[in-house]
Structure formats: C-alpha cells, structure tokens
N, C-alpha and C positions, 0 to 999 in steps of 0.2 A: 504493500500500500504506500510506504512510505518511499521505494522505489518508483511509484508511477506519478509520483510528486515532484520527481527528481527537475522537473526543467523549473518550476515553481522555486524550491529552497535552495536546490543545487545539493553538494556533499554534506553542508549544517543539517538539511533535514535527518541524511540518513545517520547523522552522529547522535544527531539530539537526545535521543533515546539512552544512548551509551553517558551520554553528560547530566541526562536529567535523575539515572542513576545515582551516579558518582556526586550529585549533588545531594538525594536525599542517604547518603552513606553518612556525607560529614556533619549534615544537619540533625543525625542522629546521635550521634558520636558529642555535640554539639548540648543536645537535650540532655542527656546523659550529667552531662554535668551537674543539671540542676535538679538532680533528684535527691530532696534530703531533707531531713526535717527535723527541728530543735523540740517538739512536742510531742511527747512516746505516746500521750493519752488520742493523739488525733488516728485516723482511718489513714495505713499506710497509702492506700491508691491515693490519696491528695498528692502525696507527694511524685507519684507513678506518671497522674494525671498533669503534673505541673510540668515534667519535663517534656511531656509530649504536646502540650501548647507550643513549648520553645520549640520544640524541632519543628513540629507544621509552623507558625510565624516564619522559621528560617528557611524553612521549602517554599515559601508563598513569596518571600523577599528574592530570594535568589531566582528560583525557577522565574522570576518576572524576566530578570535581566535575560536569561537563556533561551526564553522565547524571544521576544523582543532583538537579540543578538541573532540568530539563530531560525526561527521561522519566519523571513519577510524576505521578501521577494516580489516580482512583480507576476501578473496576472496575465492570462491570454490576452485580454485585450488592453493589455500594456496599464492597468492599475494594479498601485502596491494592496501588499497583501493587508488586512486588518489585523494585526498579530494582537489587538488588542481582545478581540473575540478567539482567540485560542487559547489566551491568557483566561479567559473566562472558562473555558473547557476544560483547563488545568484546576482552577481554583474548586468548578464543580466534581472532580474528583477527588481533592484534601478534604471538602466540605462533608462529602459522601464517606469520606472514609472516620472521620471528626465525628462523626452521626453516628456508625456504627459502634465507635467505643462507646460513646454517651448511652445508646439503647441499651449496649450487652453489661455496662456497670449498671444499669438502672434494673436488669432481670434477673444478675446475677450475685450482686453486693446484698451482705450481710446487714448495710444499713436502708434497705430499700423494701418499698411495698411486697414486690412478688414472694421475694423470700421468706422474708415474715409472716406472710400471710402460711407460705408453705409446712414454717417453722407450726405455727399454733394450730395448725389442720391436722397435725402431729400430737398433738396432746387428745386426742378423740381415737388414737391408733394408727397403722399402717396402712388400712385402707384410704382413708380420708387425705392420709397423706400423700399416696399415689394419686389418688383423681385432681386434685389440688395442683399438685408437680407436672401433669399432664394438660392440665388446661390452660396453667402459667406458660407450658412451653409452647403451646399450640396461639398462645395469645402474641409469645414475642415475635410470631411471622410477619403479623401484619406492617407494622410501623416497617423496620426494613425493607419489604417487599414495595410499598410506596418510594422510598428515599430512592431504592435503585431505579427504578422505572423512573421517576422524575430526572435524576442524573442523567440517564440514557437518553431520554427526551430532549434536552436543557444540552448536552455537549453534541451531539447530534445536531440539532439544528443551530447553533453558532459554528460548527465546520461549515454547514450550509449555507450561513452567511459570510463567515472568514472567506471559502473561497467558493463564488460561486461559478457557477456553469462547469465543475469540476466534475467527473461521475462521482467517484471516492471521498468527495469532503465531507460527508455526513458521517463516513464510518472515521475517516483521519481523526474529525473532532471527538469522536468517543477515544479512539484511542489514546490519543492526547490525556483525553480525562484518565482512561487508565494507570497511565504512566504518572497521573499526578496522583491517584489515589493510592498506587504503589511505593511513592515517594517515602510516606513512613513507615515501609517493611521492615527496615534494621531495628527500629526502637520495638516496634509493635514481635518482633521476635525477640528482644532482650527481656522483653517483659513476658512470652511465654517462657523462657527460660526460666526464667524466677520464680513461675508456678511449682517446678519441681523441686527445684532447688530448698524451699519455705517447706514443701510435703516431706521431703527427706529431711531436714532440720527438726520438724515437728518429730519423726519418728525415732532420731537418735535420740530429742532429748528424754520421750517416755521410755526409751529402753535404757536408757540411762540412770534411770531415778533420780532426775533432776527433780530441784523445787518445783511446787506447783504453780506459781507465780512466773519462773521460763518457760512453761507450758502454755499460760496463758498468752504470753507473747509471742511464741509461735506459731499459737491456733490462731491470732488476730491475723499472721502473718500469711498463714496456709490458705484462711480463708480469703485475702485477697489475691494471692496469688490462683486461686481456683476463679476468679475473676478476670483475671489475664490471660489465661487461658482459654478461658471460653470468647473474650472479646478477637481473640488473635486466631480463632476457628471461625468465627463471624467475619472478620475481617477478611479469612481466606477464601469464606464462601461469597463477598460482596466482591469481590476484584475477580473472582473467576467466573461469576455471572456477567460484568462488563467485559470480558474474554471472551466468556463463549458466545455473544453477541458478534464481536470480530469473526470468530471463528466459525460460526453460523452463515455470515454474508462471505467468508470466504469460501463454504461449500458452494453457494449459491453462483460464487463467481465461475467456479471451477467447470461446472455444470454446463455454463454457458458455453466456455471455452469449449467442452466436449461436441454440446448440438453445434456451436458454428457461430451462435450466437454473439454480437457487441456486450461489453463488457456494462454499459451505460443502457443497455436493454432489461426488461421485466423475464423473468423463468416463473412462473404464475403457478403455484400449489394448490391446488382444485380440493378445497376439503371436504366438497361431495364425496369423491372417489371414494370405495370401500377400503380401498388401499390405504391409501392417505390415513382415513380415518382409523384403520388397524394398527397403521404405523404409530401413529399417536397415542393409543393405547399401551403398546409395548411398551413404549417410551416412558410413559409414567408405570406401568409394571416394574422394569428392571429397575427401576429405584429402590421399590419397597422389596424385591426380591433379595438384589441385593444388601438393603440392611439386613434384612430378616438372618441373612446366611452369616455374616458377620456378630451380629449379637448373639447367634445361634452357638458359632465357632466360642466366642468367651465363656456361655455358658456351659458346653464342654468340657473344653478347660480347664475350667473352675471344678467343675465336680470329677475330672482325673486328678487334680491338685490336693482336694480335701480329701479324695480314698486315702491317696500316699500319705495325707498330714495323720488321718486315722488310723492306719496299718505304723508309722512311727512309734506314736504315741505305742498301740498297742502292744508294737515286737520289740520296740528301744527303752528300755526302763531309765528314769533319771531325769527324763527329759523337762517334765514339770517340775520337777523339784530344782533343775537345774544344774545338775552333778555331770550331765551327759551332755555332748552334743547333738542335734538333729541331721540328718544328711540332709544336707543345702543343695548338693549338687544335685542329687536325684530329681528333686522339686523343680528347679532350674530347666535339667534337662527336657524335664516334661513340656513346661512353658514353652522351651524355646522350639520344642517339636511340631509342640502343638499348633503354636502363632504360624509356621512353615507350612501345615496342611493344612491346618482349617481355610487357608486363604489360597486355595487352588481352586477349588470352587468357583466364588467369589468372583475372582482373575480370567476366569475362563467365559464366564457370563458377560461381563463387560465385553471384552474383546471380542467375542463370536456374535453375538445379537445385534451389533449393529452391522456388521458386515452381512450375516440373514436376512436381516429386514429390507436392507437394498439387494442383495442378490434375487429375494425370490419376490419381492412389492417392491422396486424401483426408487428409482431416483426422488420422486415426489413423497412416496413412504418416506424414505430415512430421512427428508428435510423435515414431515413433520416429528417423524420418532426423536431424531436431532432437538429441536423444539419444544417439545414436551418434557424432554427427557431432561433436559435445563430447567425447566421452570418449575420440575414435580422436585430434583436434586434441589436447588436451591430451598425451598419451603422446608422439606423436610431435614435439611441440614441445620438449619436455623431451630429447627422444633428441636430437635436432638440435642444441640450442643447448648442453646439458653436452659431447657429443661433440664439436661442433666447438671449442669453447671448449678444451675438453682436448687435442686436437689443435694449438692453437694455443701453448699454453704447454710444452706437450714438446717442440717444437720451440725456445724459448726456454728450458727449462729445460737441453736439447743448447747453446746456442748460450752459456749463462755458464757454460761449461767443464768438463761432464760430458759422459763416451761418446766422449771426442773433440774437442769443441766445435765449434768454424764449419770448415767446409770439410773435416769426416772424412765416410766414408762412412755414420756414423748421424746424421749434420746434413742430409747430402743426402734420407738417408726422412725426416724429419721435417719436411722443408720438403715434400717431397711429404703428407703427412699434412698439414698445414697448411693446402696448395692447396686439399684435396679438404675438412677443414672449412667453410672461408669462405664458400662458397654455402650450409651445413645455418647456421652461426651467424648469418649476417648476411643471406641472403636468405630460406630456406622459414622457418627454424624463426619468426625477428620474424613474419612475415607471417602465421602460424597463429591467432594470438590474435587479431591482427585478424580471420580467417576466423569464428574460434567467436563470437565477437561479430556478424560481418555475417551469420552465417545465423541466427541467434535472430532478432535486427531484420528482416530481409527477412520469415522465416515469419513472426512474428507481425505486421506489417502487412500483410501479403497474408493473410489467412488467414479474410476475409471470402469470396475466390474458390476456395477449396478445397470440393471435393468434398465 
C-alpha cells in the first residue's frame, strides 16, 4: 500500500513506518521514567497510568514532526499533500489505543464498579459469582466494539480527504492510525511484564512466611498487575482488528488482480448467495470452536496435574509435613506435554478451514468467512480476557479484606471464579488475536486456489 504511494511520498513514505516505530520505542523508554510514587497507600496503576500519558504526549509530539517531515508531497494534480489530516489518522489511533487502557482499568481494577460488584455477588456463593463474572465480561464488548468502529470510520475517511482521487487512501489512512495506535507497544508490554513479575512476588512471599502486612502489598501489587494484563490483551485484540481491516481489503485487492480486475474497481460479495452466507457462518463457528478446544486442553491438564499432585501426596510420605521433597519435575513434565498437544488441535482448525471454505465455496465465501470470523474473534476476545481478568481481581479484591477476606465463604466463590477465568484470560481469549491475524494471512495466501 504504502509502495503504491511511492510517487506521492517518495522513499519517506516507505521509511515512515520503520521511524514511527523507533519513535514510539524511545517514547517508551521515555515514560518509563516517570513511573513512581512517594504514597505506598495510593492504587499502584496511578503511577503505571502516569507514565503512559508521558509516552502517548511524546508519540503525539514527535510523530507530528515525522509526519509532517515525512508524508507531504504533492498530489496528481500537482497539490501538496494535507499531512495535517494524516496527522489526524495518527492521533485517532493513540486516542483508540488511550481508550482501550481506560475501558480494560475500569472492568478490570480492584477499585472499580465491575469488580466489586463481582466481588459481593461472591458473598451469596459461586454461583452468583459466575453469572455476575459472565455478564461483566459480556458487558465490556460493547464500549470497545464502538471506539474501534469509530476509529476505522474517522482515519479512513481523513486518508480520503488527505489524498484524494487516490484508490488506497482510505485504507493508507487507517493504517496510518495503526501504526499510531501501535506506537505505545513497548510500554503497554512492560506493563504486561509486571503482571507476572507482582504474581510470582506474591507467591514467594506466602511460601516464604513473610509478614502479613508484605502480603498485603503484594496482593495490592498482583492485583494491579492482573490489570495490565488484561489491558495489554485488549490492547492486542484492538490493533489487530485495525489489521485485519488492512488485511481484509488486501484479500479483496488480490482477488481483483486474479479476475483481471482495476485495483480502484468494486469485487461485490453477494450475501444472498448460500455460499456467502455458509461462509459466514463458519467464520463465526471457528471462533467458538476454537476457544472451546483450548479451555478444553487446560482443563485437561489441570486434572492430569492434580492425579500426579494426589498419587505424590499418597506414595511420597513427608510431603505435608514438609520433611520430603515433591517431584517438580514430573509435574512440569506433564505441563509442558501437555500445552505441546493439546494445541495441535486447535493449530490445525485455524489453518485448514479457511483454506476449505475457499476451496470448496469460493472466493466470495472466505471474504465473508474472512469477515465474520474478525468481528465474532474480536467480541469474544474482549469477553474472555475483561471477564476473566475481572474474575481475577474480585477474588483479590475478597482477599485485602473485604466480604470476609481469605478463608470466608465469599473468598472461597471467588477463588472459584478465578479458576474458571484463567483458561478465558490467559488461554482462549490471548490466542484469538493470534487467530484473526492467522486466518486473514492463510486466506489471502491461498486465495490463488479458491474457487
């Protein structure tokens, strides 16, 4: 795309990408700095939250200069380019990507309505606490699902005004916005980094028999890092929905090229067709199939893991009392077998279904299977990862001495709630965005053998 622009920018355009990178690296690197905080009593994410202002501030300061440097040029019929509306396409993806942290701290923070509410739905049992946890996550779809759509809307049509009579500058200006909502990648993963980091911290210090009072500050810790985690799976499923956008109209281009078709021509998807409409179908199918095989695989897992811990206990004497050691490795092994098969499956679903659906229903099929199969991923990745994430922190928000605290009967549904998260936050829901990403790349390399 950003080669068929080439008489427009010249070689600045095809760098840009490369520079606007290396800009949100330092701008990261930058924010970093200012994460710190003189008041142990405050919510660690303030301080999380402060330095990711500085870096978006310093992406929105710089990247001006780098557009402005960098996309202008003149136009076919000899006027300069508006690089001030690209600059607008960039800002609308900092903006969108600013939103998503804001949503996923507000569904998934310990000091927020959802949680809470999840937390005290917990004092009535595990039931209550499930339906509660399920309706929280099904609720964090919508608001996102608006921001992206409006983004794609909003940079989309300033490409369209930046350069007109262009075929590509509707998609150029989304991608543009891409590449600005990608901008704070580096921080927005230092900050998923720190989610483990706080979880393994928490569990030295209980196996430790530290005070209870450095327990307490590493639960404040673990629970906002379960916050940043989930904001930074939000964040990965809103930039690959503005991807697979790209990568949707790049099918579409390819397609053309195939019939013969102008690149600046319509390829017209007939959602009459039985076809069409089957492909669509599938599309939102393999989503839910695939999670279902993935939560499936951990629940597995899990119950080969607990024979082994039970079969220890029963043939290893000492073990409780603590006189003996446990075989770690056996445990391990299991794990690491397991995660290796259970997800062949899974692997194999993605990869073959979209290349079926265009071999035996066509080219128009897997644009809408394509289609669907983005917009079914997206929803339910959001559901998965706010919900389990929320799930996670009600449990810890029980656990710093609300409802009870540790070992009341609304500690015990909450750690049930929490179980039944951990496969939606950290197995299906991460693995979807990869999904929406590997069936765009599959159909459009295959899509010479399509019908």
């Amino acid at each position: 795309m950003t080669v068929g622009l080439y008489p427009v920018f010249g070689w600045k355009g095809i760098l840009f990408p490369l520079v606007a990178r290396a800009i949100g690296i330092i701008a990261s690197i930058i924010g970093i700095f200012f994460v710190n905080t003189k008041d142990e009593s405050k919510d660690p994410m303030i301080a999380l939250n402060k330095g990711y202002f500085v870096t978006t501030v310093v992406n929105l300061i710089a990247l001006f200069f780098a557009v402005k440097i960098m996309l202008s040029g003149h136009l076919p019929d000899g006027s300069e380019v508006n690089y001030w509306l690209l600059y607008g396409a960039v800002v609308t993806g900092i903006v969108l990507s600013y939103i998503f942290v804001f949503l996923t701290d507000y569904y998934t923070s310990v000091n927020k309505r959802p949680v809470q509410e999840i937390a005290k739905a917990s004092t009535t049992g595990a039931a209550t606490n499930i339906i509660t946890g399920i309706s929280v996550g099904m609720e964090s779809t919508a608001l996102p699902v608006i921001f992206i759509s409006a983004a794609i809307f909003i940079a989309y049509k300033l490409g369209e005004l930046a350069l007109p009579h262009i075929g590509t500058s509707g998609l150029y200006g989304t991608a543009i916005a891409t590449m600005g909502m990608l901008s704070t990648t580096a921080y927005i993963l230092a900050m998923d980094t720190f989610g483990p980091i706080t979880d393994n911290a928490g569990g030295i210090t209980e196996m430790s028999g530290a005070p209870e009072s450095v327990r307490h500050v590493t639960d404040r810790l673990d629970a906002c890092g379960n916050t940043t985690k989930a904001l930074t799976k939000g964040y990965a499923v809103g930039s690959a929905a503005l991807a697979t956008f790209l990568l949707f109209s790049a099918y579409l281009d390819e397609v053309k090229k195939i019939l013969g078709k102008p690149i600046d021509s319509w390829f017209a998807v007939d959602i009459g067709k039985p076809e069409v409409f089957i492909g669509a179908f599938i599309g939102a199918m393999i989503v839910y199939l695939f999670s279902s095989t993935a939560i499936r695989a951990v629940g597995r897992a899990a119950q080969y893991v607990i024979l082994e811990v039970r079969r220890q206990f029963r043939e290893i004497p000492g073990i409780m009392e603590g006189t003996t050691k446990p075989d770690y490795a056996k445990t391990v092994d299991i794990v690491t077998k397991g995660a290796l098969k259970e997800m062949v499956i899974p692997g194999l679903i993605v990869v073959v279904t979209p290349i079926l659906v265009g071999v035996i229903l066509g080219k128009e099929a897997a644009a809408a299977f394509l289609m669907i199969g983005t917009i079914s991923g997206v929803i339910l990745a959001l559901f998965l990862n706010n919900g389990g994430g929320a799930w996670d922190n009600a449990k810890k928000f029980i656990e710093l001495g609300n409802y009870g605290g540790k070992k009341s009967e609304a500690h015990k549904a909450g750690v049930v709630g929490d179980t039944v998260g951990d496969p939606f936050k950290d197995t299906a829901g991460p693995s979807l965005h990869v999904l929406i990403k590997l069936i765009s790349t599959i159909t459009l390399v295959f899509v010479a053998l399509f019908r």
